[in-house]
C-alpha positions in Angstrom: -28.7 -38.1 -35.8 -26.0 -39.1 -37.7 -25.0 -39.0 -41.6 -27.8 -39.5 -43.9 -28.3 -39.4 -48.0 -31.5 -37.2 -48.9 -34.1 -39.1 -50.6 -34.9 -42.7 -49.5 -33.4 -44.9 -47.2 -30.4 -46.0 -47.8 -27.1 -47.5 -46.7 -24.4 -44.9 -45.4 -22.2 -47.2 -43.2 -19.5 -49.3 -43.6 -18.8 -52.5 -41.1 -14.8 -53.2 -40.9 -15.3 -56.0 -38.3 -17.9 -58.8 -39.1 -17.5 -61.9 -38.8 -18.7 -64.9 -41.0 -17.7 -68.7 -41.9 -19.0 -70.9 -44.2 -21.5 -73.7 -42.6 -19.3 -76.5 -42.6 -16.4 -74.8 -40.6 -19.3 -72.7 -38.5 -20.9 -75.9 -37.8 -17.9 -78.5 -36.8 -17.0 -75.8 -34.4 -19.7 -75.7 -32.4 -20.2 -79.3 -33.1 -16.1 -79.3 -31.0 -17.1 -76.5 -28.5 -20.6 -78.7 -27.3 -19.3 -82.2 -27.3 -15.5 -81.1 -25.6 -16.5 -78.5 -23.4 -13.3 -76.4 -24.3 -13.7 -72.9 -22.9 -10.7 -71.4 -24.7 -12.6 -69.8 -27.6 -14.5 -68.0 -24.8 -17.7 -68.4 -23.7 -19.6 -70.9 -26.4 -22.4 -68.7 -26.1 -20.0 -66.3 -28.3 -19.9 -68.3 -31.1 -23.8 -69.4 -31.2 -25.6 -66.4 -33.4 -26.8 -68.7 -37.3 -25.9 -65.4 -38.6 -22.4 -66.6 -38.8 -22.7 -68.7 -41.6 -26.0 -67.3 -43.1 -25.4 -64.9 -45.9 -29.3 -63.9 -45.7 -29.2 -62.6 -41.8 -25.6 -61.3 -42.2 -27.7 -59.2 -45.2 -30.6 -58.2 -43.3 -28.8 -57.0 -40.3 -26.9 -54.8 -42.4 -29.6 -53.4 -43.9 -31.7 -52.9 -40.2 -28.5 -50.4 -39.4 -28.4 -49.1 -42.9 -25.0 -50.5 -43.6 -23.9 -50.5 -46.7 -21.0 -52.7 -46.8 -20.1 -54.9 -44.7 -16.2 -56.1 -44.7 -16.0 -59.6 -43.3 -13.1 -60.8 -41.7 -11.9 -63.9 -39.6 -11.5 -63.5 -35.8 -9.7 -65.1 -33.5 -11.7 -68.6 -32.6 -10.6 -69.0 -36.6 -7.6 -71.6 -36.1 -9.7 -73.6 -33.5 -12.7 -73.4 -36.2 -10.4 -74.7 -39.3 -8.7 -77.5 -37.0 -12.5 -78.9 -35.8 -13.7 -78.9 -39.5 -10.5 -80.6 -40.9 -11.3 -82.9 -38.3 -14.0 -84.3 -39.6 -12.6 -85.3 -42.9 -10.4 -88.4 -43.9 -8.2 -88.0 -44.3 -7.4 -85.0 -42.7 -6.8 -82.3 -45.3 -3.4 -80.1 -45.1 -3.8 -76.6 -43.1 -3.0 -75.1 -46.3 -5.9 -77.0 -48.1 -7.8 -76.2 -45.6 -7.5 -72.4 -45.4 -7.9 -72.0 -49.2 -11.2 -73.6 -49.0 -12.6 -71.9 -46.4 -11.8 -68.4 -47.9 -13.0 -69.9 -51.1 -16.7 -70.9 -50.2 -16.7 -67.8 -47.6 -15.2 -65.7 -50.8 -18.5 -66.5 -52.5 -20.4 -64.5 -50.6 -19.5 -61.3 -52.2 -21.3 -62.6 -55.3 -24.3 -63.1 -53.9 -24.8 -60.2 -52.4 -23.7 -57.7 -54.9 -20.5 -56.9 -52.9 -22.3 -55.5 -50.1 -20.9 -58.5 -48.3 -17.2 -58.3 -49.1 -15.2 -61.2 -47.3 -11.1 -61.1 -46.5 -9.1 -63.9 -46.8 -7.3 -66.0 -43.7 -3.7 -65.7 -43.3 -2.0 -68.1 -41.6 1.7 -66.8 -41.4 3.2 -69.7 -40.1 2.4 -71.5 -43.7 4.2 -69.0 -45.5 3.7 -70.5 -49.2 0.0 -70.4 -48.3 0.3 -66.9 -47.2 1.4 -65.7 -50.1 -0.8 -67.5 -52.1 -3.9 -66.1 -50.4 -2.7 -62.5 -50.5 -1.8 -62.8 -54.7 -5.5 -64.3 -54.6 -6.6 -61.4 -52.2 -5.1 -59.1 -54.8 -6.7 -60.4 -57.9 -9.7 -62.7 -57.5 -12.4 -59.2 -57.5 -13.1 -59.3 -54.2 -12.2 -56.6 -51.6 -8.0 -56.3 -51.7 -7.4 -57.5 -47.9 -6.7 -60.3 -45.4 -7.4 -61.0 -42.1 -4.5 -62.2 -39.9 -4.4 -62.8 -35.7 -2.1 -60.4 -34.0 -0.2 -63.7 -32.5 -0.1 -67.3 -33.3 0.6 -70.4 -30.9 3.7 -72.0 -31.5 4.3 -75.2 -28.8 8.0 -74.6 -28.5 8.3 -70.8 -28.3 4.4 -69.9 -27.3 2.9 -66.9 -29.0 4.5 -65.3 -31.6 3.6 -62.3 -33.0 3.5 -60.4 -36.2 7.2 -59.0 -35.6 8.6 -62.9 -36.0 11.3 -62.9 -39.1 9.3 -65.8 -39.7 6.4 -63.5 -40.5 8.2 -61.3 -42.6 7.6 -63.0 -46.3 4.3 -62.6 -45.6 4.1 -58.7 -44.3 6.3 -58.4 -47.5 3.9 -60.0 -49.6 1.0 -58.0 -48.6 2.6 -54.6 -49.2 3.7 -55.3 -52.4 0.6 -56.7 -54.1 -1.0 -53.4 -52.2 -3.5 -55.3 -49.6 -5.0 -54.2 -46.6 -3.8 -56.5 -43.2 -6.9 -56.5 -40.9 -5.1 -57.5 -37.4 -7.7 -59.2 -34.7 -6.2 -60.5 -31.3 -5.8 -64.1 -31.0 -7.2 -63.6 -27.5 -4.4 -66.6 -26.7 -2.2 -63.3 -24.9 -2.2 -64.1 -21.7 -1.3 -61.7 -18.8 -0.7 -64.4 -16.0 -1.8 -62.6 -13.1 -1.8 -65.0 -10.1 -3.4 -66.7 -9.0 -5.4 -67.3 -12.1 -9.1 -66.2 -12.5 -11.7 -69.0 -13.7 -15.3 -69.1 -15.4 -16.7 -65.9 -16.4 -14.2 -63.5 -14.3 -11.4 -65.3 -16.8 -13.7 -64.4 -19.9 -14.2 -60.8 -18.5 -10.2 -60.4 -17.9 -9.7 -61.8 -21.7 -11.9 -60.0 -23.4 -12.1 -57.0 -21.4 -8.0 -56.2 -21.2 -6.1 -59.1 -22.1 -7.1 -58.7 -25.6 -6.4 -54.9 -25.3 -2.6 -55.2 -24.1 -2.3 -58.3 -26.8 -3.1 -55.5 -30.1 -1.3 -53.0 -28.5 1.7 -55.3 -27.7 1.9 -56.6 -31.4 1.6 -52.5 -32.7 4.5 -51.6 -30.4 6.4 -54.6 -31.5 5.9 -54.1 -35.2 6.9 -50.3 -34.5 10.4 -51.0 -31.9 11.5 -53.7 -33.9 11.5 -51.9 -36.9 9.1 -53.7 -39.5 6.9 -50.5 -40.3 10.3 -49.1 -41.6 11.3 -52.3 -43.4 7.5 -51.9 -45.3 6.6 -48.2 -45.2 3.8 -48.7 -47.6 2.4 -51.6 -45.5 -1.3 -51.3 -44.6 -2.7 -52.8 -41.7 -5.9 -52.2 -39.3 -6.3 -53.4 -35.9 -9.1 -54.3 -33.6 -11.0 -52.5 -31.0 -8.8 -48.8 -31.4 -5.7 -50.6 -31.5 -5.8 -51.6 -27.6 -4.4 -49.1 -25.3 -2.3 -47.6 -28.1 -3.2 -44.5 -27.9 -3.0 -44.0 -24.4 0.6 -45.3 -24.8 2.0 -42.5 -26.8 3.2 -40.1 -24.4 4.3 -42.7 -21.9 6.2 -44.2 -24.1 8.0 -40.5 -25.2 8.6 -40.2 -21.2 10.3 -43.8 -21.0 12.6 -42.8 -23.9 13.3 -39.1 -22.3 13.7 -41.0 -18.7 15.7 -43.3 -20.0 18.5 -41.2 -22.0 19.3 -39.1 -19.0 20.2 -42.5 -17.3 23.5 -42.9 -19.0 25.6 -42.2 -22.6 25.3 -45.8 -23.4 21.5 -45.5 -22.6 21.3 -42.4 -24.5 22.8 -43.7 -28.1 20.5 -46.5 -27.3 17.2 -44.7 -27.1 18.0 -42.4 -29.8 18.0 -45.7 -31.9 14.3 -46.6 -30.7 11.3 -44.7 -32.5 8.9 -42.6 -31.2 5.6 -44.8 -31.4 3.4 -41.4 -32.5 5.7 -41.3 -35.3 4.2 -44.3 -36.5 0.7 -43.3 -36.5 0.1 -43.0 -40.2 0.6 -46.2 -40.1 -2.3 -47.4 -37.9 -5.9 -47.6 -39.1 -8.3 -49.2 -36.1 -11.4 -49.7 -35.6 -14.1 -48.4 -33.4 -15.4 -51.7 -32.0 -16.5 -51.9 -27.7 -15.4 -48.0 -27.2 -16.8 -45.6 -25.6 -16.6 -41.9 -25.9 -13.7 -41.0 -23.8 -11.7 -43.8 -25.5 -12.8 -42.8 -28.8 -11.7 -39.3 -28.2 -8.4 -40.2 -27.4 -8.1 -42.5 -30.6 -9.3 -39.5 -32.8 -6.4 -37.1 -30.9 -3.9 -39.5 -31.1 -4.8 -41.2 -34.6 -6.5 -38.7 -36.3 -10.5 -39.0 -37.3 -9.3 -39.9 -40.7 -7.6 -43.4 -39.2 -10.6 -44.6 -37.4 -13.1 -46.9 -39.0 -16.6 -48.2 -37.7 -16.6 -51.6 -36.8 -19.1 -53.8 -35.1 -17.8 -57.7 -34.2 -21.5 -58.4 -35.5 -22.4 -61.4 -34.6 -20.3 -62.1 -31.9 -21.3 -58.9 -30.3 -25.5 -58.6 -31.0 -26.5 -56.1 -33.4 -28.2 -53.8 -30.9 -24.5 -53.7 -28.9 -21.9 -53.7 -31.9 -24.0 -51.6 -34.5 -27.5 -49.8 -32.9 -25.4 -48.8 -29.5 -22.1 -48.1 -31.3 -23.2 -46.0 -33.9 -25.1 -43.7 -31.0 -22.1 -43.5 -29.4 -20.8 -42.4 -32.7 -23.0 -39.5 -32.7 -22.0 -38.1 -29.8 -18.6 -37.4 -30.2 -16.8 -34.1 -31.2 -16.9 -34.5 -34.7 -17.9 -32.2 -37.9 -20.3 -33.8 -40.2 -17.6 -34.5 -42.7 -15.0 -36.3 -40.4 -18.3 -38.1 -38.9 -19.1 -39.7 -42.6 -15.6 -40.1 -42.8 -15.5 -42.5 -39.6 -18.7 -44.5 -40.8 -17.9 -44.7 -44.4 -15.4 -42.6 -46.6 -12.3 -43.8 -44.5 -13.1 -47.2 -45.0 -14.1 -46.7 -48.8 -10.6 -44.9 -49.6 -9.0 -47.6 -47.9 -10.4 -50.6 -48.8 -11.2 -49.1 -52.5 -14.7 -49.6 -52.5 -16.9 -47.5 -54.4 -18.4 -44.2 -52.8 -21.9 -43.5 -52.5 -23.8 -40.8 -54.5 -22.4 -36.7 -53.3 -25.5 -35.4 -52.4 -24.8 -36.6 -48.3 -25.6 -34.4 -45.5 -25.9 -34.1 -41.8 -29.4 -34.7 -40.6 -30.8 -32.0 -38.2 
């Protein structure tokens, strides 16, 4: 069994990846998804759960799975979703219009559910006065102190670019200095262009599956090699499903640098210039979302127990998947009681600032 408070039932979890929009955005998407067919958000199927924009079943879920707080943040159909609800209006409201709205209305939700619900705000980096709005707003409005961001964003001259772009950097720079958590989710836009291409549901499974994977841990190595994390060492920021294959990367990327400075002395002044990417750990907080127990493992050896958070993708991925299935998995890893309450709840309370639950917690026999 996992951690339990004596006494009644009550919540001991905390959710770091949930997704939620307000009904108007929620519905004009799948309003776009039905009447154009577009498969590029994934299988619509994905997107279908009312859960998404119903406070009361986001609520009751939580409470099924004895979640206490549930940390909703925007994922990466959330451009497509803004675009097909600005579409509906005329005239057409400005992106930056657009995303203050949404985070507004979804904003609300916090309210209503006595902060157990406790939404982020978008971040759309490529309007950077917008940006910086919705992280002062992130930073003072009473809700939880954090935004939610894509790991990459379309651009139609240079394609994807990711959070490394110099164009980015006011608003990295902005977050660490009003003190707000970055919560990174892959675009899912990363493509790996293996030929020739896959289509349907083999396409959906290669996305989801390891595109998505390569694209997180391509926009953590990035971030680290180009040198951002040192440019912002108090910069906060969480990524999706353990980071990709980040922490299978570590040691492979230490070989690369060792290989390479034995190549030549130009090589060698070169590398020395490059960071190590385990150096950079404290830096990364992921969460636990789609992993099993051998990937977990390696996240806790090469992260630490005390960077991992739980997180669910509730409702994209059902309840019994994301929250019942995941938090059994939980349970079965290597873990002492208190770095197991850390995982599902403390980490997530120091970092988000969220208030603990009563001390008298305990391991369940």
């Amino acid at each position: 069994m996992g951690p339990r408070i004596d006494g009644d039932r009550k919540m001991t979890v905390v959710d770091c990846h949930a997704h939620a929009l307000p009904p108007s955005v929620q519905n004009a998407f799948v309003d776009w998804l039905k009447t154009s067919g577009a498969t590029s958000e994934g299988p619509p199927g994905l997107w279908s759960s009312p859960a998404f924009s119903d406070v009361d079943l986001h609520l009751a879920d939580a409470d099924r799975h004895d979640i206490e707080t549930t940390i909703l943040t925007y994922g990466s159909n959330t451009v497509a979703a803004m675009h097909a609800a600005a579409q509906r209006e005329s005239p057409k409201p400005a992106a930056e219009t657009m995303i203050a709205r949404t985070n507004d209305a979804l904003r609300s939700w916090a309210a209503h559910t006595s902060n157990r619900l406790m939404p982020t705000r978008w971040v759309d980096p490529r309007f950077p006065d917008s940006a910086v709005s919705e992280i002062e707003r992130a930073a003072t409005d009473g809700g939880v102190a954090a935004i939610s961001m894509n790991s990459a964003y379309g651009d139609p001259a240079s394609g994807l670019r990711f959070l490394d772009d110099p164009g980015f950097g006011p608003t990295l720079r902005a977050a660490e200095a009003a003190d707000v958590v970055v919560i990174v989710h892959p675009s899912a836009k990363f493509s790996l262009n293996s030929q020739p291409p896959l289509t349907g549901t083999a396409n959906h499974l290669l996305t989801g599956g390891l595109s998505m994977l390569v694209e997180t841990t391509t926009c953590i190595s990035r971030l680290i090699l180009s040198g951002v994390f040192d440019k912002n060492p108090k910069l906060r920021m969480v990524f999706s499903q353990l980071g990709g294959v980040l922490p299978m990367a570590f040691g492979r990327f230490d070989m690369l640098r060792d290989l390479v400075s034995v190549a030549d002395e130009t090589a060698t002044k070169a590398v020395s210039a490059l960071p190590s990417l385990r150096d950079y750990a404290d830096f990364i907080f992921a969460d636990t979302h789609s992993m099993d127990v051998a990937a977990l493992k390696c996240g806790i050896e090469a992260l630490g127990s005390n960077h991992l958070i739980f997180g669910s993708d509730f409702p994209v991925t059902p309840s019994h998947i994301g929250r019942e299935q995941a938090l059994k998995t939980l349970d079965a890893l290597p873990l002492d009681p208190v770095e197991q309450i850390a995982v599902r709840s403390s980490n997530a309370r120091k970092l988000f600032g969220l208030n603990p639950t009563p001390p008298r917690q305990e391991m369940a026999s």
